[in-house]
C-alpha positions in Angstrom: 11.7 11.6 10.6 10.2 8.1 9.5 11.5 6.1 6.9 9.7 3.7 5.1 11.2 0.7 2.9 9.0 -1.1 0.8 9.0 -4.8 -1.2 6.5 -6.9 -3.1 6.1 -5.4 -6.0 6.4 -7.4 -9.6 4.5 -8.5 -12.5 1.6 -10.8 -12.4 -0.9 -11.9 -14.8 -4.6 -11.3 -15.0 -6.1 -12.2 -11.8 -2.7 -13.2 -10.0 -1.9 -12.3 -6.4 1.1 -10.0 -4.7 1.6 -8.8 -1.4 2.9 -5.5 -0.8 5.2 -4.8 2.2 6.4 -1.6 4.3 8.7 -1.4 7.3 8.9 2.1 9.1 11.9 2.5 11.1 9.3 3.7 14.3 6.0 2.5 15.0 3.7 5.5 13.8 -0.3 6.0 13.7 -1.3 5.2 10.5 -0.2 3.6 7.4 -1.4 2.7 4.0 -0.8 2.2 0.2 -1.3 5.1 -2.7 -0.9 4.3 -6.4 -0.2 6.4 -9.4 -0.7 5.3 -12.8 0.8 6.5 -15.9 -0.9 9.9 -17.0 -2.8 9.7 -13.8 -3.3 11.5 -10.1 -2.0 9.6 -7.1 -4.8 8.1 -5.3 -5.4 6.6 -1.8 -5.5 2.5 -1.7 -5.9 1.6 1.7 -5.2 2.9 5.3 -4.9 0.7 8.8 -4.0 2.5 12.1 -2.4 1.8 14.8 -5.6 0.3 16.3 -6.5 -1.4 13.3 -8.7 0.5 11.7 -8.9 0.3 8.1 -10.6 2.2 5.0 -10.4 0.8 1.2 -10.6 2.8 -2.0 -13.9 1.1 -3.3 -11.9 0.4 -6.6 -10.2 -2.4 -4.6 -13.0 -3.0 -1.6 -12.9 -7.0 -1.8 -9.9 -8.1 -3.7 -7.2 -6.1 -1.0 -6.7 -6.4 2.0 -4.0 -4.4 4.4 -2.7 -5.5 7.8 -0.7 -4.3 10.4 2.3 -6.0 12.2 2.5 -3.4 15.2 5.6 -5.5 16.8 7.6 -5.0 13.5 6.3 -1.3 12.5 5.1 -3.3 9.0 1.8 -3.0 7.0 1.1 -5.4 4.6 -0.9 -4.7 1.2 -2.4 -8.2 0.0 -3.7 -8.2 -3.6 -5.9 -10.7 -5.5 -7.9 -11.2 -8.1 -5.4 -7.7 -10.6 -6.6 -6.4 -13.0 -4.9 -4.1 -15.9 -6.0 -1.1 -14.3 -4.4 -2.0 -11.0 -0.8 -1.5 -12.7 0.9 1.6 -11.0 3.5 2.4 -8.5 2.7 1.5 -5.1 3.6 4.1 -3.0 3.8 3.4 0.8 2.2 6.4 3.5 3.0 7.0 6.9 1.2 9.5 8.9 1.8 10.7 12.5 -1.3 11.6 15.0 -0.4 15.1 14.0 -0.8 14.0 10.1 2.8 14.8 9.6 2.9 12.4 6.3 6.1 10.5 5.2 6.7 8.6 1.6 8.1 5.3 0.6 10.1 5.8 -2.8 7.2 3.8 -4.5 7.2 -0.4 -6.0 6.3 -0.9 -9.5 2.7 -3.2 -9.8 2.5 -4.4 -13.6 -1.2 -7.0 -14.3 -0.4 -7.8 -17.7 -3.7 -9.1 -19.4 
């Protein structure tokens, strides 16, 4: 079992920055960001792996940027330029090399325009 604890999350203003954080309590093979916004499906963010390999949804391709902190089992989930539409719950995703997947309880991301 990996448990994930997450921190960053806030209100902002139109094109404000946050950065998102996420400890796992092991080092595991991939790691990312999901959002769901009211009245909406969860969708995927951004992914890094252990090797640092990263995809972006293209709704945030440019204005986030995720890292990985291997030596503290942390990914990071830096934000610029919000917009309105970014406002959801960050949820944080860990996945195993078997794609066993593992949930953060989710931070609240509010752009207010």
């Amino acid at each position: 079992q990996v448990q994930l604890v997450e921190s960053g999350g806030g209100l902002v203003q139109t094109g404000g920055s946050l950065r998102l954080s996420c400890t796992a309590s092991k080092n595991i093979f991939s790691m990312g960001w999901s959002r769901q916004a009211p009245g909406k499906q969860r969708e995927l963010v951004a992914t890094i792996t252990r090797d640092g390999s990263s995809n972006y949804a293209d709704s945030v391709k440019g204005r986030f940027t995720i890292s990985r902190d291997n030596t503290k089992n942390t990914v990071y989930l830096q934000m610029s330029n919000l917009k309105p539409e970014d406002t959801a719950v960050y949820y944080c995703k860990a996945a195993s090399s078997l794609a066993i997947q593992y949930w953060g309880v989710g931070t609240q991301v509010t752009v207010s325009s």
